[in-house]
C-alpha positions, 0 to 999 in steps of 0.5 A, spaced: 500 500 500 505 504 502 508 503 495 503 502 490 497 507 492 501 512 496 507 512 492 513 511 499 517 505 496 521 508 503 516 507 508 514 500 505 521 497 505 521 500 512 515 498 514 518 490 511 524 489 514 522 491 521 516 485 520 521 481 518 526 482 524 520 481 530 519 474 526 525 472 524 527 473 532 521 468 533 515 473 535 509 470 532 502 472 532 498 465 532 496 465 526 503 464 525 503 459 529 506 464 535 502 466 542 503 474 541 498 479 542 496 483 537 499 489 542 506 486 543 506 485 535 505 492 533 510 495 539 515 490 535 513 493 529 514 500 532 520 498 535 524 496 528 522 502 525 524 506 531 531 503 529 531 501 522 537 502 518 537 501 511 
């Protein structure tokens, strides 16, 4: 979406690494097959982005 309708290739990227750190480090929701809460997910996603580095 970032991407595409909004025009912020940036923002996807940044957005796509920090999802891909938090579940590659194991956090998984449990649709995942993880336990974590809709709440310590999107604090993971924010806490990525906080310290993304490209």
């Amino acid at each position: 979406m970032f991407e595409h309708s909004f025009g912020r290739p940036a923002a996807a990227d940044a957005i796509e690494r920090a999802v891909d750190n938090f579940l590659n480090a194991g956090l998984l929701p449990p649709d995942l097959g993880g336990s974590a809460d809709t709440a310590t997910v999107t604090q993971a996603v924010l806490r990525n982005l906080r310290t993304d580095k490209p």
